[in-house]
N, C-alpha and C positions, 0 to 999 in steps of 0.2 A: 418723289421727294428730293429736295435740294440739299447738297455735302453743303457741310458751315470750311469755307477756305483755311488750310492751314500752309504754312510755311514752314519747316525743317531748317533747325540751325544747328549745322554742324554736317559731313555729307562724308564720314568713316564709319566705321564697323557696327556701330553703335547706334549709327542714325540709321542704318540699312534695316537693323532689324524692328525699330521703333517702324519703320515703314511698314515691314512684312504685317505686324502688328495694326496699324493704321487701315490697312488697306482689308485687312480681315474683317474689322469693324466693319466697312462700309460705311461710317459716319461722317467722313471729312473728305474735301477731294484737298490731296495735296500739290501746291500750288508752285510749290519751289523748293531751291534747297539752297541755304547760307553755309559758305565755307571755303578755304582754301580750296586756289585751284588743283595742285596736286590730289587732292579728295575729293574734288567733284570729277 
């Protein structure tokens, strides 16, 4: 079964754990992350 691409805007504390989350599903494969470079 194929992930639907997602990309992540934002790459702080917040987005980390919306990952942790994301990546539990096994729904989407995440594709990137949008964000200041000091937080990526």
């Amino acid at each position: 079964m194929s992930h639907e691409p997602i990309l992540i805007v934002g790459a702080g504390g917040h987005a980390r754990a919306c990952i942790d989350v994301i990546e539990q599903e096994e729904r989407f494969a995440i594709k990137g992350l949008v964000g200041l470079a000091k937080e990526v």
